[in-house]
DRENPAKOL-243660 format. One line per 2 residues: number of its first residue (from 1); their letters; for each residue x, y, z of C-alpha. Coordinates in steps of 0.2 Angstrom, whole numbers. Layout:
BEGIN
NUM	a	X/Y/Z  ...
% end
This chain:
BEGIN
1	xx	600/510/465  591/495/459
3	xx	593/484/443  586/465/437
5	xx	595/453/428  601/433/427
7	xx	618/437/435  620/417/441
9	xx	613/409/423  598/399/431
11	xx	587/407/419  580/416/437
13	xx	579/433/441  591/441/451
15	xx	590/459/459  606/471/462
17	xx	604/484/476  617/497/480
19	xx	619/503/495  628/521/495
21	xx	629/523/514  638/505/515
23	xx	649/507/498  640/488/496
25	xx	630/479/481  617/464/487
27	xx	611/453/475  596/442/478
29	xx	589/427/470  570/433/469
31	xx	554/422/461  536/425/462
33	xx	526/407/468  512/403/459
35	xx	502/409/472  508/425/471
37	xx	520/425/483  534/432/481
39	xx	551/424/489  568/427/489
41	xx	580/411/492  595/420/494
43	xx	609/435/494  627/439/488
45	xx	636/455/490  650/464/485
47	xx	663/479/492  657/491/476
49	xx	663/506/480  645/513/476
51	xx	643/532/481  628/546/478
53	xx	629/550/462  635/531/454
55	xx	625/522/442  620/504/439
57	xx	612/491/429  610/474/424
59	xx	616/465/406  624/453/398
61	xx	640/465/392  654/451/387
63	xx	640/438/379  643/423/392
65	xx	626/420/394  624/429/411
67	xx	620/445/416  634/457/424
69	xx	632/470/434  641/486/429
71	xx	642/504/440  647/520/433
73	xx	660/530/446  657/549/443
75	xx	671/552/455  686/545/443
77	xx	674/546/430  676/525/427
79	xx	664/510/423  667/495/431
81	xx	657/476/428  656/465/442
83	xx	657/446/437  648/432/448
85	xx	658/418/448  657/400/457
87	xx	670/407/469  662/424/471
89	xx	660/438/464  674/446/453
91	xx	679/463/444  681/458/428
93	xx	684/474/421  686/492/422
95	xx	688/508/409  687/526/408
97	xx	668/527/405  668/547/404
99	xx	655/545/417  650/560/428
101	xx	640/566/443  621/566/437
103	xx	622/555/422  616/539/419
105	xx	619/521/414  610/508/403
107	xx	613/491/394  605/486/379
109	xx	608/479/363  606/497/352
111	xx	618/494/338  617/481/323
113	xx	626/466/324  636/472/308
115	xx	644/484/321  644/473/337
117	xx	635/458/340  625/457/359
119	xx	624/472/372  631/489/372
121	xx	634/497/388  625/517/384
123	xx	630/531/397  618/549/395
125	xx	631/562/399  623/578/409
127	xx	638/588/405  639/585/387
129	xx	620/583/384  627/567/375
131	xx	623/547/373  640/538/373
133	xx	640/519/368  653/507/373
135	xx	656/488/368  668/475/374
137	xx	678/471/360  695/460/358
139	xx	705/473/362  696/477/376
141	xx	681/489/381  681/503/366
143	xx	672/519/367  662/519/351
145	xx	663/534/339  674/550/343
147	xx	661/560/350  644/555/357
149	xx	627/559/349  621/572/355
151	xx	601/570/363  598/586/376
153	xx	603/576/390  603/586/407
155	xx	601/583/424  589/570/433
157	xx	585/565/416  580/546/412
159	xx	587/534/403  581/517/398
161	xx	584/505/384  570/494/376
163	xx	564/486/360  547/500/360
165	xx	545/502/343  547/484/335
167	xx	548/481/316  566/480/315
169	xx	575/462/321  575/467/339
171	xx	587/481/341  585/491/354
173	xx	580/511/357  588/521/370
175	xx	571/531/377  575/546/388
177	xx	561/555/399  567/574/401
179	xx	563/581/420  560/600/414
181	xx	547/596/398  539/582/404
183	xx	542/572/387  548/555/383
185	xx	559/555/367  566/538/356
187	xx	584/535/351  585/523/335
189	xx	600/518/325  597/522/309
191	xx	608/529/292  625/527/301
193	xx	620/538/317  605/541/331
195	xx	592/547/327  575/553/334
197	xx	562/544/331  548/548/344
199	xx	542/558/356  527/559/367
201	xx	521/570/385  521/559/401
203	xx	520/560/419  537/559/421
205	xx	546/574/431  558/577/444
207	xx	560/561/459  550/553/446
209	xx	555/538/438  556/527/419
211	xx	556/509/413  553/499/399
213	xx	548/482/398  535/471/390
215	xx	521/472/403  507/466/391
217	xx	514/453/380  502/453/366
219	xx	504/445/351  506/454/337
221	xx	503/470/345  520/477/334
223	xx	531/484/349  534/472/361
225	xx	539/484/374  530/497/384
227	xx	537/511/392  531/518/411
229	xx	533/534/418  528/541/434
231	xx	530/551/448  527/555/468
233	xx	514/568/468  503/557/461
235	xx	510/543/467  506/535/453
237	xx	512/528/434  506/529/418
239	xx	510/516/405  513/520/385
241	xx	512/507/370  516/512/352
243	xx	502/510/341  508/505/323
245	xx	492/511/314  489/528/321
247	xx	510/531/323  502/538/340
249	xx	509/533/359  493/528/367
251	xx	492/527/385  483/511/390
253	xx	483/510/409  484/519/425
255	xx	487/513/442  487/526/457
257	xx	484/526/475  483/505/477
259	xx	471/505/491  477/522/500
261	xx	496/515/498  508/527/489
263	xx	514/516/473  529/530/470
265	xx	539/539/482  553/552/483
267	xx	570/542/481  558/525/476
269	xx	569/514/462  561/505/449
271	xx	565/490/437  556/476/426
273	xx	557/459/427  547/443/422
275	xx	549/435/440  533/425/440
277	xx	539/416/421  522/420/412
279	xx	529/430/397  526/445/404
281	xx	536/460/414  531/464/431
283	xx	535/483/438  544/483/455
285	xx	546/497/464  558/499/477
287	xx	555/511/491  570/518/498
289	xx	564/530/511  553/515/518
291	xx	569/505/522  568/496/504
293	xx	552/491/504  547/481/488
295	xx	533/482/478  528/470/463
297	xx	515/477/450  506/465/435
299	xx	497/467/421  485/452/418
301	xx	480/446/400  464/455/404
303	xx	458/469/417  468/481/430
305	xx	485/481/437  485/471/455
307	xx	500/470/469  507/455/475
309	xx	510/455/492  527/451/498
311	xx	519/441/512  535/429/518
313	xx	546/446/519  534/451/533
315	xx	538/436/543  554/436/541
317	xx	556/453/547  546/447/563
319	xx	554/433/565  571/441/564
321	xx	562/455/578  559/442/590
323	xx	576/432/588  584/451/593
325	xx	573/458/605  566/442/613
327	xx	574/433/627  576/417/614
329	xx	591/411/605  580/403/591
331	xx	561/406/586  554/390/579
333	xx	542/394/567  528/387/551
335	xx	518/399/540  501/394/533
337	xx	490/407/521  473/406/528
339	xx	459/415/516  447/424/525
341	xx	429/424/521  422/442/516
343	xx	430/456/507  431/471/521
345	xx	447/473/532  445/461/546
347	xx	445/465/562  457/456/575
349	xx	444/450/585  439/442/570
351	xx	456/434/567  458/428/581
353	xx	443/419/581  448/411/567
355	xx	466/409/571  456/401/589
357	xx	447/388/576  462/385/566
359	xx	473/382/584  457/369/587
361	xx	457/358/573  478/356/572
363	xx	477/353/589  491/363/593
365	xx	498/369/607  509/380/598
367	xx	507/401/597  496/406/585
369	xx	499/424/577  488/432/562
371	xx	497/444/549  484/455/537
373	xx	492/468/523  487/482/527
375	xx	484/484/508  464/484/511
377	xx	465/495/526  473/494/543
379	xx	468/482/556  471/486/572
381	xx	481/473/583  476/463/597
383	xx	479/446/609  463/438/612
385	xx	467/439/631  481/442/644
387	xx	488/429/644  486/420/628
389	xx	491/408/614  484/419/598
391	xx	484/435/593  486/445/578
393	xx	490/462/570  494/473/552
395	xx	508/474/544  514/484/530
397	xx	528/496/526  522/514/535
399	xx	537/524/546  525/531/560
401	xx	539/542/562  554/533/565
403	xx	551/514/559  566/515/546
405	xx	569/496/540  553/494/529
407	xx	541/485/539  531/487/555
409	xx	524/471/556  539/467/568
411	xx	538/476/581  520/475/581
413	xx	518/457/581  531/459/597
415	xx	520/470/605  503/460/605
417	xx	514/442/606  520/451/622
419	xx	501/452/629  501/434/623
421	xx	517/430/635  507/440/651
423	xx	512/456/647  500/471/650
425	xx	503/491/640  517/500/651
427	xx	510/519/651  520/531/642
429	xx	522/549/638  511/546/622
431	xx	496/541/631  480/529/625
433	xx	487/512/634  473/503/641
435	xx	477/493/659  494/498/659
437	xx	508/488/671  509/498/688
439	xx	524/488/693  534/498/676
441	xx	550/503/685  554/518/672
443	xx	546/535/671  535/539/654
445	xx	537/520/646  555/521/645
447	xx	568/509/642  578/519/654
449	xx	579/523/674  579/525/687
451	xx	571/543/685  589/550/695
453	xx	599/540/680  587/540/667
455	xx	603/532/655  607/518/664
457	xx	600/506/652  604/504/634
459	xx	595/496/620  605/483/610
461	xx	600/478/594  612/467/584
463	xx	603/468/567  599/457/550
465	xx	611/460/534  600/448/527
467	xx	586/461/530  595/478/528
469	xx	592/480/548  610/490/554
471	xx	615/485/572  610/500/582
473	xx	608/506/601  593/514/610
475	xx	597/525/624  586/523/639
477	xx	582/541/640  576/543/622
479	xx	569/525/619  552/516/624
481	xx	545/501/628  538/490/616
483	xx	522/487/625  520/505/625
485	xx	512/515/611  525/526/608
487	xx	540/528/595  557/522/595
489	xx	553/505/601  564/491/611
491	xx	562/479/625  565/486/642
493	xx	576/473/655  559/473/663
495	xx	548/466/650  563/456/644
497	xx	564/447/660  544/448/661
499	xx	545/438/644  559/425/647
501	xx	548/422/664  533/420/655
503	xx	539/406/639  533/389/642
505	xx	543/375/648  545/363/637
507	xx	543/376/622  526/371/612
509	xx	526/360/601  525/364/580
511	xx	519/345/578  501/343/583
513	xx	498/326/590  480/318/589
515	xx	470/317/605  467/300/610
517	xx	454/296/621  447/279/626
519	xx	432/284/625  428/295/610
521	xx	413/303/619  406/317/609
523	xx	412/336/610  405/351/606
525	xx	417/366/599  412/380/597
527	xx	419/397/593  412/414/596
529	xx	409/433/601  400/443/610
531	xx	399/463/610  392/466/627
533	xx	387/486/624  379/481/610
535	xx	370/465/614  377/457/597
537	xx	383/439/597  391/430/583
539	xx	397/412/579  413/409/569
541	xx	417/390/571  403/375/579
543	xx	406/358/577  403/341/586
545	xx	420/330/586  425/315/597
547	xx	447/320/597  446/333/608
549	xx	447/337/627  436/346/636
551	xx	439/363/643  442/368/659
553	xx	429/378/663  424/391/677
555	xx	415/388/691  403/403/687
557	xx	403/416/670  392/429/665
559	xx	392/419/647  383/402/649
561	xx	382/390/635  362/380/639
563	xx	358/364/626  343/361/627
565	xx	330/346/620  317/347/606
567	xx	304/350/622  316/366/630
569	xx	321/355/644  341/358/649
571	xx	351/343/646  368/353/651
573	xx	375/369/656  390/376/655
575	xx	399/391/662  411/399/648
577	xx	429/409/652  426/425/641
579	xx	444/432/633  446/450/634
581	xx	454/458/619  468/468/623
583	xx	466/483/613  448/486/612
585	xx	439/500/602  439/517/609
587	xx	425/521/620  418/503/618
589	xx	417/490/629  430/478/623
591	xx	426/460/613  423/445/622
593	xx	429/431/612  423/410/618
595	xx	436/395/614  425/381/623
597	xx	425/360/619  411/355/631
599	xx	404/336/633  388/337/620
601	xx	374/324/627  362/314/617
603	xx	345/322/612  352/342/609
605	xx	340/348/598  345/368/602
607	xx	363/376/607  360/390/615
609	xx	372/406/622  367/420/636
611	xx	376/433/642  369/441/662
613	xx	355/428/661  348/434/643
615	xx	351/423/626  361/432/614
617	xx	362/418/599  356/400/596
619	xx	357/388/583  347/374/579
621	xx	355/356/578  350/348/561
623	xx	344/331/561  357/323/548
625	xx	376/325/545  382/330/529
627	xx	391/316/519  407/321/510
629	xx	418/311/497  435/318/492
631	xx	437/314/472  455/319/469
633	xx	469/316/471  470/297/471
635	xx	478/288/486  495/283/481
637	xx	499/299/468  515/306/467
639	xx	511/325/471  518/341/460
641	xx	520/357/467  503/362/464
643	xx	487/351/465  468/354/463
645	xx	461/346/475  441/341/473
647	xx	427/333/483  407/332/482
649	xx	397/334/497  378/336/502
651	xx	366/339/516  350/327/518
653	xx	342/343/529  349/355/515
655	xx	360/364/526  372/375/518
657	xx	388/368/519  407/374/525
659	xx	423/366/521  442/363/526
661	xx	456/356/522  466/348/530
663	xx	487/340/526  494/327/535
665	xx	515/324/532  515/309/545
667	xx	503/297/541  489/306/551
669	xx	498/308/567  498/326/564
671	xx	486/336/554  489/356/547
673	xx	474/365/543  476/374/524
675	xx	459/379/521  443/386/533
677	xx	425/390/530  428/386/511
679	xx	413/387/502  417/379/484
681	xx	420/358/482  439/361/476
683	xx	455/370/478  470/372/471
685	xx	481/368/484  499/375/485
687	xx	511/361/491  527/371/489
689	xx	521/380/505  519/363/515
691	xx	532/347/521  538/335/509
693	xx	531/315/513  533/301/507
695	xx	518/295/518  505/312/516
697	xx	488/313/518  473/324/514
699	xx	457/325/523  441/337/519
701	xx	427/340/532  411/345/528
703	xx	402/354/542  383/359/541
705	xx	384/370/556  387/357/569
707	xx	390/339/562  405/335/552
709	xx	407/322/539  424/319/533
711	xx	435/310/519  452/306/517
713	xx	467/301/503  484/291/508
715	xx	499/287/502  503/303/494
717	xx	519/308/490  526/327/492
719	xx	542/335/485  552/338/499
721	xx	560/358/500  578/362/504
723	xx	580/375/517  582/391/515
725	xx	595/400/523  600/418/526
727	xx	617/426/533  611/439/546
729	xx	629/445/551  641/453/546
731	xx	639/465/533  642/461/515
733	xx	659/470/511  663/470/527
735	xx	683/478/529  691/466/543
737	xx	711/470/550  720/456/550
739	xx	720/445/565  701/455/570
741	xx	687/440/575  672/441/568
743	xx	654/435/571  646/424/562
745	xx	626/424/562  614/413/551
747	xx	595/408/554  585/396/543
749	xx	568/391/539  563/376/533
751	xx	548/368/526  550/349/532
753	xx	561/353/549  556/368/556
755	xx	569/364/572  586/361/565
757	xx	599/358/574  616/368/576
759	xx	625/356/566  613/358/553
761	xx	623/376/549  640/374/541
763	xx	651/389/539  665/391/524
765	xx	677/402/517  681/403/499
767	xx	700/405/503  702/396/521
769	xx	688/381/518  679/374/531
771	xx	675/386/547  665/378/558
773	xx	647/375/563  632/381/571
775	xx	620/396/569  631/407/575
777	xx	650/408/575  664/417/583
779	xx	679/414/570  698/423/571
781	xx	712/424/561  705/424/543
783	xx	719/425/532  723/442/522
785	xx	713/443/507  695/442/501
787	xx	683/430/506  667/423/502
789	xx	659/417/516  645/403/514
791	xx	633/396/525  624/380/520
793	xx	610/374/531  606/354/527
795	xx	590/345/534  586/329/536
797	xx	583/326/519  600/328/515
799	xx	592/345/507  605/360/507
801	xx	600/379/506  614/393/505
803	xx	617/411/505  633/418/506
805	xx	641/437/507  662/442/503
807	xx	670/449/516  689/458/515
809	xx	704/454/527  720/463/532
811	xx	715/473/514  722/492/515
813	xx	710/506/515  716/520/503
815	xx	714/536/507  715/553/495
817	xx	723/567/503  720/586/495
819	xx	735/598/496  733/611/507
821	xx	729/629/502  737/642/512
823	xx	730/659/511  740/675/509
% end
């Protein structure tokens, strides 16, 4: 189950998931970014005793100014409401609720204050076809009235609570969509009892799903909310607005099929929220079936309903991949959203182009690895090269058949990093893997072998909480390589050996130093492809620039880069090292990809590329750089979180010009490229998503095709960001015996420090104090009772992130026992 609230008071939303096959409630601390991002800072949980058949929602029940979150029980038919509390999360109460299998729970504020001021909690009874009200009172929770009112409740019915009519102070309707007829009908107080005021035919129907919420929020349009129905074989919803002339429901949008991606699913969740603060409800849709994948819908002030893609949950799933299916205690890593020019799905030749030209001006030596939603279409994966340092693949929420966390952006990014590392396809019983390993000791691709003892080997996975990721096992005779392209996926002892082999010592570095040369003798970069089968060349990236080093370059290729003078006459020529994309096209011959500095002499007037002896492009060297002049922000200005960043520039040859943009945290030591191939003369530049400094730069280049110009501003100042922390074992709830050691196991990603140190983590419990310190933590002998446990990761900044999960120690587990039936 899945409900929104402010369960902490920070005026933030919060989301409650249930979990029925661990008993457990998670709450997370969730936001959308300005950019449209949306972020999650951090998780509680709770031991809640949630089964199939429990409800749940989100409300402010006892009027504290924070929301609780309260559960039906239909086995002893109770109600309880959880309490987040600085020292954890509490039951703070529990009643006789009436509540039974198949009904339902909702909290709203459907009585007058005359009655009872603030929310009511409102359970739709299936048995009794009834809507039951109860309020917290001083004498405790009272169930309101005798008898309930009775509203044709049955099973898999709907409930929700909502202001949808308007025109009377803000109390609330109760609004239930009925499974066998299709129809949505409205609940009102009015003349001492409820009564029905509204109905209307949806799409609503079994495995379907209703909310309510203000998803417009129009001025004056007379109901502030709107109601949504939908359901999974359309895999669509429909949204319904009251209109206070006609007295009519009117539908007024539609959203179905987002891009081929299924918008509602069998078992999906939904809830409304106003996460990004504009005034208006988002949908989200959680997708239980796809290991809770989360999707966030909008309604602008004006045109069609668009997605936000949950882009930093698809790193953190492969970053947690890599940490447990990697040879590497830690993965060091920095994120940076890249727009790519044109509106097609991309191919990853074509990424990794870019990712090669963005590699090129950070001057990094780091790994450079592409994620693209497969929102627009899938893009199929690929390394530029065995070995390499970029590569890229989808990423997105699809099964194939046995992916049940959510995201497949994991394992994928594990599979073409691994031809990144060295590693070629291992053949397996699935077939289609291009220049597989012949050295691959297992039969069919699997993790297990030899063929006489096909179980020897085990897979070992030791999960995320943080993500939902259960620890698991993969048996050697039933599991598959990951560099293989069949299902059920881990790392064989082979490929983990090949990979732990194949890392780089000393690791690569995050912090781009600037090449310094003695000499800054002009370089020519250039960036491009070339489809040999179909003699088609392109260029992505050229540009003469004096901080770099040149290639080292073959002593003979069948790609040759010839400059030549105005009069044709070769000033140089230079042998280029084609890469070979790793997964090429089906029945094509695969991409060739050019990452080349080369010296660039005086007098070039043409740049020419051949491939077997025939020119494929050229381009013509202009006689005048651009000139470029960034006008804002000022040198000196204190940054916020968001700055539009302008700049003029022109070309005396009237060369269409390119832009990027470029942020320095360290005075220009280092330089992180934010923005490529930008055609406009600003951008709103996001600096939530980049270090704090108190010594930052910025730096625009203009390029006409080959000649740079470029501008910069200093002494900016940038917020710097705490981390951000997340417990990745044990499980919330977790039931320990007394005396049993437990594991502790945190990670952490942070904006300004992306390599903390172990002492950085600092490990607590709400009932024994400090713990200890370090990303991961073997503690014992916790003392009997409940605990919160905390971690809190501190940069250098003196910055603190936390997340933090309860755990129970030396607590008894009851057990119910039936008499026995003896038959005679």
């Amino acid at each position: 189950d899945f409900a929104a609230g402010d369960v902490d008071g920070d005026s933030d939303v919060d989301l409650a998931v249930a979990y029925p096959a661990t008993a457990g409630v998670n709450v997370f601390d969730a936001a959308i970014t300005a950019t449209g991002r949306f972020t999650v800072t951090g998780v509680t949980g709770f031991a809640a005793d949630f089964l199939p058949g429990d409800d749940m929602d989100v409300g402010d029940v006892d009027g504290d100014g924070r929301d609780e979150v309260v559960i039906g029980h239909y086995d002893d038919y109770s109600v309880d409401v959880w309490d987040r509390q600085p020292g954890g999360w509490t039951l703070s109460a529990t009643f006789d609720g009436h509540f039974t299998s198949n009904d339902a729970l909702a909290i709203g504020d459907v009585l007058p204050d005359s009655i009872h001021p603030g929310q009511e909690i409102v359970i739709g009874g299936d048995k009794t076809h009834t809507i039951e009200v109860f309020m917290l009172t001083a004498d405790g929770w009272q169930f309101f009235r005798e008898t309930g009112f009775d509203v044709d409740y049955t099973v898999d019915d709907e409930l929700a609570i909502g202001d949808v009519l308007g025109g009377d102070g803000g109390l609330q309707e109760v609004v239930i969509a009925g499974d066998v007829k299709h129809a949505v009908d409205i609940f009102r107080w009015q003349n001492d009892t409820f009564a029905h005021v509204g109905s209307f035919d949806s799409s609503y129907e079994l495995f379907g799903f209703m909310t309510v919420g203000d998803f417009d929020a129009a001025a004056g349009d007379g109901s502030p909310d709107e109601i949504i129905t939908g359901n999974a074989d359309c895999a669509c919803f429909h949204v319904y607005d009251w209109d206070q002339y006609t007295g009519l429901w009117v539908m007024w949008s539609m959203m179905d099929g987002y891009s081929g991606e299924d918008i509602w699913l069998v078992d999906s969740a939904a809830a409304a929220a106003d996460l990004d603060g504009d005034g208006r409800s988002e949908l989200l849709a959680l997708h239980t079936l796809s290991g809770g994948e989360l999707e966030i819908f909008e309604k602008p002030e004006a045109g069609s309903w668009f997605s936000y893609v949950a882009s930093m949950q698809d790193v953190n799933y492969l970053i947690s991949w890599l940490q447990r299916a990697y040879p590497v205690s830690e993965v060091q890593w920095t994120t940076a959203k890249v727009l790519f020019p044109g509106v097609d799905t991309p191919s990853s030749d074509e990424v990794n182009a870019l990712l090669l030209d963005l590699q090129a001006k950070d001057g990094s030596n780091a790994y450079y690895y592409g994620m693209v939603t497969d929102k627009g279409g899938f893009m199929r994966g690929a390394a530029d090269d065995i070995p390499a340092t970029v590569a890229s693949g989808p990423t997105g929420s699809a099964m194939f058949g046995w992916d049940l966390d959510g995201n497949y952006g994991d394992w994928y990014g594990g599979h073409e990093l691994g031809h990144a590392l060295g590693r070629s396809h291992v053949a397996s019983a699935c077939g289609g893997e291009g220049g597989p390993d012949p050295a691959y000791p297992y039969p069919n691709g699997l993790i297990g072998g030899p063929t006489s003892a096909p179980t020897r080997f085990l897979g070992f996975d030791a999960g995320d909480a943080s993500l939902g990721v259960a620890t698991g096992t993969y048996p050697g005779d039933q599991s598959y390589d990951f560099m293989s392209y069949c299902i059920n996926q881990w790392s064989s002892d082979y490929t983990y050996k090949g990979i732990l082999n194949a890392l780089p010592t000393p690791a690569p570095s995050l912090v781009a130093q600037t090449a310094s040369r003695t000499q800054a003798e002009p370089m020519l970069h250039l960036v491009a492809s070339i489809v040999p089968d179909r003699n088609r060349a392109r260029i992505f990236s050229m540009e003469v620039v004096t901080q770099t080093k040149p290639s080292s370059l073959p002593e003979s290729s069948p790609v040759i880069l010839r400059l030549t003078d105005a009069d044709n006459h070769t000033l140089a020529l230079y042998p280029l090292r084609p890469r070979v994309s790793t997964e090429p096209e089906p029945n094509r011959a695969p991409t060739l990809l050019l990452s080349e500095a080369v010296p660039f002499p005086a007098d070039v007037a043409v740049v020419r590329m051949e491939y077997e002896g025939r020119e494929v492009i050229s381009r013509t060297v202009s006689a005048h750089p651009p000139a470029v002049r960034l006008l804002a922000p000022e040198d000196g200005r204190h940054l916020d979180d968001r700055i539009l960043v302008r700049w003029s520039g022109e070309d005396a040859d009237g060369d269409p010009l390119s832009y990027a943009l470029q942020y320095s945290p360290d005075d220009g030591q280092s330089w992180r490229t934010v923005l490529l191939n930008w055609p406009e003369q600003e951008y709103e530049l996001d600096l939530r998503e980049l270090p704090g400094s108190d010594q930052a730069r910025l730096r625009v280049i203009a390029n006409d095709g080959i000649w740079n110009a470029s501008d910069e501003r200093v002494s900016l100042s940038v917020p710097f960001k705490p981390p951000v922390a997340a417990i990745m074992a044990p499980w919330p709830g977790t039931m320990l015996a007394a005396g049993q050691n437990v594991l502790l196991r945190g990670r952490a990603f942070d904006w300004d420090q992306p390599a903390l140190p172990d002492n950085a983590f600092a490990w607590t419990s709400s009932r024994d104090g400090a713990l200890g310190v370090g990303p991961e933590l073997l503690v014992s002998r916790l003392s009997a009772g409940a605990h919160e446990i905390t971690l809190t990761v501190t940069d250098a900044q003196g910055l603190s992130g936390r997340a933090s999960l309860n755990l129970y120690v030396g607590i008894p587990v009851h057990r119910l026992y039936l008499p026995g039936i003896l038959r005679q």
